[in-house]
Biopython code that builds the backbone (N, CA, C, O; Angstrom):
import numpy as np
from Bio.PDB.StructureBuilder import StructureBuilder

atoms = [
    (1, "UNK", "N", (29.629, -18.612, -41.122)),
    (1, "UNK", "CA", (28.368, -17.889, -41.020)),
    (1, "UNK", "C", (27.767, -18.015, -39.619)),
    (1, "UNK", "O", (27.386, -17.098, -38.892)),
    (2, "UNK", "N", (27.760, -19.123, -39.421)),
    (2, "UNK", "CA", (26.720, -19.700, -37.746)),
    (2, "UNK", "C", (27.591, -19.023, -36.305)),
    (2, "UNK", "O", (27.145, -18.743, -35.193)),
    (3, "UNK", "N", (29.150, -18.895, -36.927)),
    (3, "UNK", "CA", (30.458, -18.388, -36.213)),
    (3, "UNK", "C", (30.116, -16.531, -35.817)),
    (3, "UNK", "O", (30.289, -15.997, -34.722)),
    (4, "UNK", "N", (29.566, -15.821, -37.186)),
    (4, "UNK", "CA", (29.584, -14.411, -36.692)),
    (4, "UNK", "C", (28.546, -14.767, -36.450)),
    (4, "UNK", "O", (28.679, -15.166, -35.293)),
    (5, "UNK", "N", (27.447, -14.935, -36.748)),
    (5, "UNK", "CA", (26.092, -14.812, -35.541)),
    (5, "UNK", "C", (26.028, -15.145, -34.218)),
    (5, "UNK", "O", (25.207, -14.714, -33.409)),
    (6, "UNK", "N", (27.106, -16.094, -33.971)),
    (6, "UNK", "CA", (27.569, -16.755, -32.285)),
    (6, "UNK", "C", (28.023, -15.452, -31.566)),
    (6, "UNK", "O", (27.755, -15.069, -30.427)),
    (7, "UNK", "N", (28.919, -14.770, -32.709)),
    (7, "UNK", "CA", (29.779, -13.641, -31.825)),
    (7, "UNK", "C", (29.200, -12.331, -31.620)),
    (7, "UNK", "O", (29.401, -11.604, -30.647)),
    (8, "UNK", "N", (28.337, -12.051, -32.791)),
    (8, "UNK", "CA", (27.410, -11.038, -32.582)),
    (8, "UNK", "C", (26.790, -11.190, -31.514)),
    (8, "UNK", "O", (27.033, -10.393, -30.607)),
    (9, "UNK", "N", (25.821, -12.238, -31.304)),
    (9, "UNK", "CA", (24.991, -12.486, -29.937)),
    (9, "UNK", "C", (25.615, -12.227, -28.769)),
    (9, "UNK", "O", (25.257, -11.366, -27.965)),
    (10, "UNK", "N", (26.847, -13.191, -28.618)),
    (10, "UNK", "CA", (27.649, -13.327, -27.301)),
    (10, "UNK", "C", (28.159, -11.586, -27.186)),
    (10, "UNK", "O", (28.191, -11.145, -26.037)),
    (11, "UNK", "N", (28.550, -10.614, -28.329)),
    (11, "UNK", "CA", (28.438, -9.132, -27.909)),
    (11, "UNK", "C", (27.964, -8.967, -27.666)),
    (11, "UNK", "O", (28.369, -8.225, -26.771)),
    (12, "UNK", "N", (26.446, -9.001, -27.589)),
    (12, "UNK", "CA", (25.144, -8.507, -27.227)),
    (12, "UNK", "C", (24.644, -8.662, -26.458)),
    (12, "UNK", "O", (23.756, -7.879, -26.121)),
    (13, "UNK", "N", (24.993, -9.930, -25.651)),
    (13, "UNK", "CA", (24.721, -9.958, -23.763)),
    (13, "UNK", "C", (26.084, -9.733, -23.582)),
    (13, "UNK", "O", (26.199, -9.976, -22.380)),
    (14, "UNK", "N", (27.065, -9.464, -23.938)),
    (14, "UNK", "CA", (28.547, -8.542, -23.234)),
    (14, "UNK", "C", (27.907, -7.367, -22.522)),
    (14, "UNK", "O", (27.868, -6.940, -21.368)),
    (15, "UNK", "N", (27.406, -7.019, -23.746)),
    (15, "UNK", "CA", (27.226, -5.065, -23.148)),
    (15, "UNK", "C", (25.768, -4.954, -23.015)),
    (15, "UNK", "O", (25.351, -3.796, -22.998)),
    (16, "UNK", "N", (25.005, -5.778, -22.929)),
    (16, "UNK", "CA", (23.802, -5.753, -22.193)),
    (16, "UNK", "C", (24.319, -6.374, -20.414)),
    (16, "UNK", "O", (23.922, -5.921, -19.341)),
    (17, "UNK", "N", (25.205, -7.405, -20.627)),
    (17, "UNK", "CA", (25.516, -7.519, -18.734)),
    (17, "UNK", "C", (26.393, -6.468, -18.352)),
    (17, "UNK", "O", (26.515, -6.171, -17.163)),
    (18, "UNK", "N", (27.073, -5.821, -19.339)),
    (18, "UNK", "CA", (27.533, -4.713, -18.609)),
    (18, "UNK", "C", (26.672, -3.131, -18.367)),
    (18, "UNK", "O", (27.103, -2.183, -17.710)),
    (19, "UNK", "N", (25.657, -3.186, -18.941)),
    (19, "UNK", "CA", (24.516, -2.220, -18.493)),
    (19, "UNK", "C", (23.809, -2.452, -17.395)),
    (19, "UNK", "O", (23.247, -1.473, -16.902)),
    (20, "UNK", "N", (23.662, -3.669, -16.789)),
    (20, "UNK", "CA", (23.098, -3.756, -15.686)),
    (20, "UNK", "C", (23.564, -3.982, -14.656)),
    (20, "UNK", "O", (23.067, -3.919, -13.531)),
    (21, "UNK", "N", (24.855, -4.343, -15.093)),
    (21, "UNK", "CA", (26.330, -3.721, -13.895)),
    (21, "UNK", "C", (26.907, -2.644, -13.966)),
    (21, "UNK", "O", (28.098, -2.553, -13.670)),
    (22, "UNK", "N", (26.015, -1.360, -14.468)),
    (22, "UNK", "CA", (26.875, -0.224, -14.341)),
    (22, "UNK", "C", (25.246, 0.557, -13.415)),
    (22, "UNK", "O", (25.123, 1.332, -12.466)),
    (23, "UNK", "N", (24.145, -0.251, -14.430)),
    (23, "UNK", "CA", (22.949, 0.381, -13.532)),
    (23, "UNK", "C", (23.204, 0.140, -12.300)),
    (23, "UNK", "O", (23.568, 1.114, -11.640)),
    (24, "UNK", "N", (23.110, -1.104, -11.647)),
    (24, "UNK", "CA", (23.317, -1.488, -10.546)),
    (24, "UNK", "C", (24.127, -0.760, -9.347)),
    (24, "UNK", "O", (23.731, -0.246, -8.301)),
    (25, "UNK", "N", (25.268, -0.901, -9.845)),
    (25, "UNK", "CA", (26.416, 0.117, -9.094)),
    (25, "UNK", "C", (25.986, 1.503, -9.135)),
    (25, "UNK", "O", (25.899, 2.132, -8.080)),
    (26, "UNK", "N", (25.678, 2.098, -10.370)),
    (26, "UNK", "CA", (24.938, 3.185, -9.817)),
    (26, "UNK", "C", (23.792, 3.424, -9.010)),
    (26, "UNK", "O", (23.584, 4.578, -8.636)),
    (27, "UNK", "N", (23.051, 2.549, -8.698)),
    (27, "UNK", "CA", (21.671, 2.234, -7.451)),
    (27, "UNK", "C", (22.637, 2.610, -6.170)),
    (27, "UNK", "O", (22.718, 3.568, -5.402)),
    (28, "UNK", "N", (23.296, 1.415, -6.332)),
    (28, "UNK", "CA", (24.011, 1.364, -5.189)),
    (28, "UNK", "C", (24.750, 2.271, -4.495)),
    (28, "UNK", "O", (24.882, 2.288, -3.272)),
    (29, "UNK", "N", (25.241, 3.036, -5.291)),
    (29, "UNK", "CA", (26.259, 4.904, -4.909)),
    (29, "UNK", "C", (24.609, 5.536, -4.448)),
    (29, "UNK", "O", (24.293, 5.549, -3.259)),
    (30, "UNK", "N", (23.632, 6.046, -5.546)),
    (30, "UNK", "CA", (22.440, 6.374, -4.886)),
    (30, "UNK", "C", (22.266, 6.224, -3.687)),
    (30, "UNK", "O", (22.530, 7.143, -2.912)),
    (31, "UNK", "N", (21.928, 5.395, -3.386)),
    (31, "UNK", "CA", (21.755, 4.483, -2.221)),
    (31, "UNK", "C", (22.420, 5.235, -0.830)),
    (31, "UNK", "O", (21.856, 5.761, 0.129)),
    (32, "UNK", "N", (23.924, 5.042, -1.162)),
    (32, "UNK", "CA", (24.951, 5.177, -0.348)),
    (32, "UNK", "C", (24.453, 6.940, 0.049)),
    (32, "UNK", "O", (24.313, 7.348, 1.202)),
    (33, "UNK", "N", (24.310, 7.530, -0.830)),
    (33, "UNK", "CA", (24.473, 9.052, -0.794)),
    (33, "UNK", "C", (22.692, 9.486, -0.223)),
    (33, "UNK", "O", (22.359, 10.489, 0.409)),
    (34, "UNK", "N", (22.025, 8.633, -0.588)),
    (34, "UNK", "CA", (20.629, 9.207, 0.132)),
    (34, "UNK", "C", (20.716, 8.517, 1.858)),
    (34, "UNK", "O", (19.718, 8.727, 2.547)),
    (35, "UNK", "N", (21.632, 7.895, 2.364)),
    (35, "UNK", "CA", (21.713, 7.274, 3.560)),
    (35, "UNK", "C", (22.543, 8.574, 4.363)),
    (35, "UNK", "O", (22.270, 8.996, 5.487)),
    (36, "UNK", "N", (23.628, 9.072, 3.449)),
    (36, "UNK", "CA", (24.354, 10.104, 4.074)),
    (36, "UNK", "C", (23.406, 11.139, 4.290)),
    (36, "UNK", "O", (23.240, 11.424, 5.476)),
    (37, "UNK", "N", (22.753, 11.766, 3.476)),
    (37, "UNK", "CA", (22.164, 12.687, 3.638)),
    (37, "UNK", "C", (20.898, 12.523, 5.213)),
    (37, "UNK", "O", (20.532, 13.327, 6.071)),
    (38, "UNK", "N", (20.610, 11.192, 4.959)),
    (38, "UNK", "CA", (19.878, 11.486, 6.060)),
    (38, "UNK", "C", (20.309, 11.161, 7.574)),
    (38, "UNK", "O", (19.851, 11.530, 8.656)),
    (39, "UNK", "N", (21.347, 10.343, 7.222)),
    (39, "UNK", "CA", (22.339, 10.650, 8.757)),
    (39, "UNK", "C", (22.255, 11.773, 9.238)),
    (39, "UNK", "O", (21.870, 12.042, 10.376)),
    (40, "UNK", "N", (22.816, 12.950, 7.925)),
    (40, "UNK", "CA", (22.895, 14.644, 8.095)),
    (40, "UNK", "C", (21.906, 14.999, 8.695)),
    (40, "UNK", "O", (22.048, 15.524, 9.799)),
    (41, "UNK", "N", (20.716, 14.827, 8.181)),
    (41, "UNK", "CA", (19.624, 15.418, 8.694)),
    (41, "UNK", "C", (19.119, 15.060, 9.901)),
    (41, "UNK", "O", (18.126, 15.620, 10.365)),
    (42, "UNK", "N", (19.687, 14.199, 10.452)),
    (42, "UNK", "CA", (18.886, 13.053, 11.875)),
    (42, "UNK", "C", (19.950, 14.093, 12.690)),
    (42, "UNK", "O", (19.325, 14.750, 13.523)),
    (43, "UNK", "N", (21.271, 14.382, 12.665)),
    (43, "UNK", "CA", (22.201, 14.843, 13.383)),
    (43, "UNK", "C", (21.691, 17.030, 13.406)),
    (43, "UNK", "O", (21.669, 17.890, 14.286)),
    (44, "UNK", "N", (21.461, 17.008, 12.260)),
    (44, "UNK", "CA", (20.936, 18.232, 12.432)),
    (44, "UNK", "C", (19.537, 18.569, 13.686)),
    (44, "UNK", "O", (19.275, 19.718, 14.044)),
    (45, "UNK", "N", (19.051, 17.775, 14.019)),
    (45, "UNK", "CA", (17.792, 17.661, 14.113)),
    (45, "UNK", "C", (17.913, 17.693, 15.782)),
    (45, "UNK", "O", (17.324, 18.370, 16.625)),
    (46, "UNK", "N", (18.796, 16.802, 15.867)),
    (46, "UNK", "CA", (19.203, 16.774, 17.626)),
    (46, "UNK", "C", (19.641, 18.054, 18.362)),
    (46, "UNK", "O", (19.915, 18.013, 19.561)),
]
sb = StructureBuilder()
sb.init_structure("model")
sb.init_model(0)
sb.init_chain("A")
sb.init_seg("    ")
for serial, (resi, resn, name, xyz) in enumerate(atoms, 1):
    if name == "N":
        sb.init_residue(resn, " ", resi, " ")
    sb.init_atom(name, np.array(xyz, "f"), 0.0, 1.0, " ", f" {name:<3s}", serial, name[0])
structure = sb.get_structure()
Protein backbone atom coordinates (compact mmCIF):
# COMPACT_ATOMS: atom_id res chain seq x y z
CA UNK A 1 0.00 0.00 0.00
CA UNK A 2 2.69 2.76 1.37
CA UNK A 3 4.73 1.15 -2.00
CA UNK A 4 1.97 2.53 -4.69
CA UNK A 5 1.58 5.78 -2.97
CA UNK A 6 5.63 6.11 -3.03
CA UNK A 7 5.30 5.48 -6.81
CA UNK A 8 2.41 7.49 -7.56
CA UNK A 9 4.12 10.55 -5.94
CA UNK A 10 7.64 9.88 -7.31
CA UNK A 11 5.36 9.97 -10.97
CA UNK A 12 4.18 13.04 -10.05
CA UNK A 13 7.34 15.07 -9.64
CA UNK A 14 8.61 12.83 -12.85
CA UNK A 15 6.34 14.76 -15.07
CA UNK A 16 5.97 17.76 -13.09
CA UNK A 17 10.19 18.08 -13.48
CA UNK A 18 9.69 17.32 -16.81
CA UNK A 19 7.23 20.31 -17.40
CA UNK A 20 9.53 22.69 -16.24
CA UNK A 21 12.21 21.30 -18.38
CA UNK A 22 10.31 21.50 -21.39
CA UNK A 23 8.96 25.12 -20.18
CA UNK A 24 12.31 26.16 -19.68
CA UNK A 25 13.88 25.06 -22.95
CA UNK A 26 11.14 26.53 -24.53
CA UNK A 27 12.03 30.19 -22.81
CA UNK A 28 15.16 29.54 -23.90
CA UNK A 29 14.49 28.88 -28.00
CA UNK A 30 12.16 32.18 -27.32
CA UNK A 31 14.84 33.81 -26.19
CA UNK A 32 17.22 32.67 -28.88
CA UNK A 33 14.70 33.74 -31.70
CA UNK A 34 13.71 37.26 -30.19
CA UNK A 35 17.72 38.00 -30.12
CA UNK A 36 17.76 37.00 -33.89
CA UNK A 37 15.19 39.06 -34.81
CA UNK A 38 16.66 41.94 -33.38
CA UNK A 39 20.14 41.47 -34.68
CA UNK A 40 17.83 41.65 -38.05
CA UNK A 41 16.52 44.70 -37.24
CA UNK A 42 19.80 46.56 -35.84
CA UNK A 43 21.40 45.39 -39.38
CA UNK A 44 18.42 46.63 -41.27
CA UNK A 45 18.66 49.89 -39.72
CA UNK A 46 22.34 50.69 -40.70
Amino acid sequence: MITDIFMILLLLICFGSMKLLADWCEKQVGTAKERKKEKYYHMEEK
